[in-house]
C-alpha positions in Angstrom: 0.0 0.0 0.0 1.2 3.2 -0.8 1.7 6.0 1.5 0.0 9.6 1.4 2.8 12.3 0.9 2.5 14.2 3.7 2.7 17.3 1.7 -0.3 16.8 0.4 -2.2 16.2 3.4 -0.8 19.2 5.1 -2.3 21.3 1.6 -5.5 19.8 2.1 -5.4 20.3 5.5 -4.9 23.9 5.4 -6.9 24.4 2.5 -10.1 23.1 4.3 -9.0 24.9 7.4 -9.7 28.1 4.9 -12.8 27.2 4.1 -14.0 26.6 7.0 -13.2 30.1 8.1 -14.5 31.9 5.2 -17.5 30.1 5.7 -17.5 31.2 9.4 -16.9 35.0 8.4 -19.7 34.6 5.9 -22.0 33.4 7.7 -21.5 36.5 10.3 -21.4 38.8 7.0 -24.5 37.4 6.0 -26.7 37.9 9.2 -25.5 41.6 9.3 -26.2 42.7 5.7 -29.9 43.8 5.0 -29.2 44.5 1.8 -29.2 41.7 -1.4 -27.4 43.7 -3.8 -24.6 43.7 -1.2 -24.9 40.4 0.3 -24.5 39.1 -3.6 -21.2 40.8 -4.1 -19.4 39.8 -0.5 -20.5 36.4 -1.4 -18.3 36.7 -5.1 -15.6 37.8 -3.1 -16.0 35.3 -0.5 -16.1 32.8 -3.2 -12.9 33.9 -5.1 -11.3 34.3 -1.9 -11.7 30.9 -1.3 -11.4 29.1 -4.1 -8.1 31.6 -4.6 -9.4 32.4 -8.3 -9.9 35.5 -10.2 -13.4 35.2 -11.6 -16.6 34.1 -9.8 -20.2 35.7 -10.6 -24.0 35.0 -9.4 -26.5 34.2 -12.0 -30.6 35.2 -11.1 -32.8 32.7 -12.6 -35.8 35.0 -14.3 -38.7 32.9 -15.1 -40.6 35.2 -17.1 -37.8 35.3 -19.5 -36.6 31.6 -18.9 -33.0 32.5 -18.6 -30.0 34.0 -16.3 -29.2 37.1 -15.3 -25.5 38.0 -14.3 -26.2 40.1 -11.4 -23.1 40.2 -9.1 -19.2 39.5 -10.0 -15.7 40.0 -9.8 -12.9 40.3 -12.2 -15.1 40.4 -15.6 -14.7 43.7 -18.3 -16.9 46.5 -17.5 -20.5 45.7 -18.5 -20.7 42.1 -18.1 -22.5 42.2 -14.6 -26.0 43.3 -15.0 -26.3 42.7 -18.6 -24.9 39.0 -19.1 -27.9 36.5 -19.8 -26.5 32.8 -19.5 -29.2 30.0 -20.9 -31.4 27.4 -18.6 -30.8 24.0 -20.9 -28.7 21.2 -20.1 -26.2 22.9 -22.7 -25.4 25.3 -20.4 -23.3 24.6 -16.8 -24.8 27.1 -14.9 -28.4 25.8 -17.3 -27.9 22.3 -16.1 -27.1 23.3 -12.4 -30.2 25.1 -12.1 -32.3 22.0 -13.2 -30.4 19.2 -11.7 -29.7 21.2 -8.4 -26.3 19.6 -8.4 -22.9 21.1 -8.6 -21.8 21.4 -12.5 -18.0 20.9 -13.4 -16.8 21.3 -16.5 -12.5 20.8 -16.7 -11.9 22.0 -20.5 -15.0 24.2 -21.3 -13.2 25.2 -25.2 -13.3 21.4 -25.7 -16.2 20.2 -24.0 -18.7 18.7 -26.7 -21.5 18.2 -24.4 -21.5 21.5 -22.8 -21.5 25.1 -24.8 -18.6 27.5 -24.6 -20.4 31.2 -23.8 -18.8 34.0 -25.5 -18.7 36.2 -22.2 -16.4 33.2 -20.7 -14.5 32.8 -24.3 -14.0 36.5 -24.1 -12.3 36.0 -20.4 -9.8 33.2 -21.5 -12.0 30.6 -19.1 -11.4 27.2 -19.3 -12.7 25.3 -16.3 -15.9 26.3 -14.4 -17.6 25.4 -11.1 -21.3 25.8 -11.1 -23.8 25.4 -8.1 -27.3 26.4 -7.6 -28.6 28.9 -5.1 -31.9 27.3 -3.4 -34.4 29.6 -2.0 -37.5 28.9 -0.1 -37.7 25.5 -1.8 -37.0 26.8 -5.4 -33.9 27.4 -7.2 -33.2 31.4 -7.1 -29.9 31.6 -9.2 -26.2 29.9 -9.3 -23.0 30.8 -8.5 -20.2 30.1 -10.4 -16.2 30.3 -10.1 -14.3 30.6 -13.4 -10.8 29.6 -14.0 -8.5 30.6 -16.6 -6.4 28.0 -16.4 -7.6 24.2 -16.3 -8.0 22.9 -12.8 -9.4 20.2 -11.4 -12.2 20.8 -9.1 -12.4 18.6 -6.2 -15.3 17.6 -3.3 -13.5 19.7 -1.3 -13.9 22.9 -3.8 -17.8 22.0 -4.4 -19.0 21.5 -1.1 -17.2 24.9 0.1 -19.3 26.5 -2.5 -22.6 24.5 -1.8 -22.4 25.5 1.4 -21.6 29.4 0.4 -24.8 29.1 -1.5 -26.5 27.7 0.8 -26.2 30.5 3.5 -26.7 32.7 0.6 -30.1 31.1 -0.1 -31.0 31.5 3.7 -29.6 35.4 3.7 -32.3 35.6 0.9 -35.0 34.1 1.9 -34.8 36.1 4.9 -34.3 39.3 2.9 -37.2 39.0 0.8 -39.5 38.0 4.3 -38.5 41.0 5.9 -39.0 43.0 2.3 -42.9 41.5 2.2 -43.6 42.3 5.6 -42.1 45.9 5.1 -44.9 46.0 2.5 -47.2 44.7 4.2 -46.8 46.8 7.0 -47.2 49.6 4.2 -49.8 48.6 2.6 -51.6 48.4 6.2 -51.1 51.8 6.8 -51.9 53.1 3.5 -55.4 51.2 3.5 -55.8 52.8 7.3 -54.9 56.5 6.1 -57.5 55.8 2.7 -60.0 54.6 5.3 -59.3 57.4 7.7 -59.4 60.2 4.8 -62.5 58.5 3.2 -64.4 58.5 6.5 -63.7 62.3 6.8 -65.1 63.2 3.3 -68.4 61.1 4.2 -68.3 63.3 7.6 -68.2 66.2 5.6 -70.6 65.7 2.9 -73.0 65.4 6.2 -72.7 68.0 7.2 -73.2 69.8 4.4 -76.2 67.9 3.6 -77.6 68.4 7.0 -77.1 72.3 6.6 -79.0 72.2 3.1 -82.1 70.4 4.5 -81.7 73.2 7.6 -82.1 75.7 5.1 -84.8 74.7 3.6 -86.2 73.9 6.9 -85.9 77.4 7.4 -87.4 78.8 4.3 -90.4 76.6 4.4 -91.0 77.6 7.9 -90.8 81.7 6.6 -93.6 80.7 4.8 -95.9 79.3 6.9 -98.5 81.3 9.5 -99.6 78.7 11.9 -97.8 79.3 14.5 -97.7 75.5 15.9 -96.6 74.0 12.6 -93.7 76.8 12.9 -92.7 75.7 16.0 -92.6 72.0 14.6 -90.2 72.6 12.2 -87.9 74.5 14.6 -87.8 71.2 16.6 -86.9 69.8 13.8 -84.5 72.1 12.9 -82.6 71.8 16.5 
């Protein structure tokens, strides 16, 4: 039997020793940040920091359109982020990801004949890609993917350190978009109470004047009478 150089079990070692205290600092990051947009970008550079590679981006699944969206990401050319769209089919990693709900690897993207080479990755000099999806409330929000220019072999190790980035991700989300609908709701509440409010005063008001206009006539029907008991009458009506 052969023996395990050391060397390598040390890398290993310290490599999951990383990982576990990204994840740790994420995890704090993401209880703290209220807000998506930002939560999306610390997790691209939580994502490169720990995989130790240069490109990494968050794709929004959009079902109206049936694609993704690149909304967050480090280390593309200006205008990538927030106007990429990536397709859902089982041609496409991040695609395939998002309906299998498994991790994607692809080691040699430009020669891959089962997978598609995406011109915003061909652009970028990518050659192997990690993909996971981002799971929220039950359904699959998005991926995230890390992009390497060189070809590397991605390893259990690599994937379940993403997983479990997008996996807190999810939670931050889901969380996020609670809060959001109960910020709305609470809104919503109060608007319906201040359009009640309001509408209850106009009614008040149109009362009031309707009271004052039977009053005057009231009044001008009593001017014209001469018995002096029916007159009295209609000022007990009046008051």
């Amino acid at each position: 039997m052969s023996e395990i150089d050391p060397t390598v079990l040390n890398k290993q070692f310290l490599r999951l020793q990383r990982y576990q205290q990204i994840l740790l600092d994420y995890s704090q990051m993401a209880s703290e940040s209220s807000d998506i947009d930002r939560l999306l970008e610390l997790t691209t550079v939580q994502a490169s920091r720990g995989i130790g590679i240069k490109h990494t981006k968050i794709m929004r699944y959009r079902p109206e359109q049936g694609d993704l969206l690149m909304v967050a990401g480090i280390g593309w050319h200006a205008g990538v982020v927030g106007n990429t769209i990536l397709a859902t089919d089982l041609g496409s990693a991040p695609g395939q990801a998002l309906q299998t709900r498994q991790p994607v690897i692809v080691y040699d993207l430009p020669n891959d004949r089962q997978i598609r080479y995406p011109a915003v990755l061909r652009d970028h000099g990518i050659i192997s890609v990690l993909n996971v999806p981002i799971v929220v409330n039950g359904t699959v929000w998005g991926v995230l993917e890390v992009d390497s220019e060189t070809a590397r072999h991605f390893g259990s190790d690599d994937s379940g350190f993403l997983h479990t980035l997008a996996n807190i991700l999810g939670l931050a989300v889901s969380g996020r978009l609670r809060l959001q609908q109960a910020n709305k709701a609470a809104t919503d509440a109060t608007l319906a109470a201040t359009n009640q409010q309001n509408l209850f005063e106009e009614l008040q008001h149109r009362s009031k004047n309707d009271f004052q206009l039977v009053q005057s006539l009231l009044l001008i029907q009593r001017g014209k009478l001469s018995d002096e008991d029916a007159r009295e009458s209609l000022s007990h009506i009046m008051d």
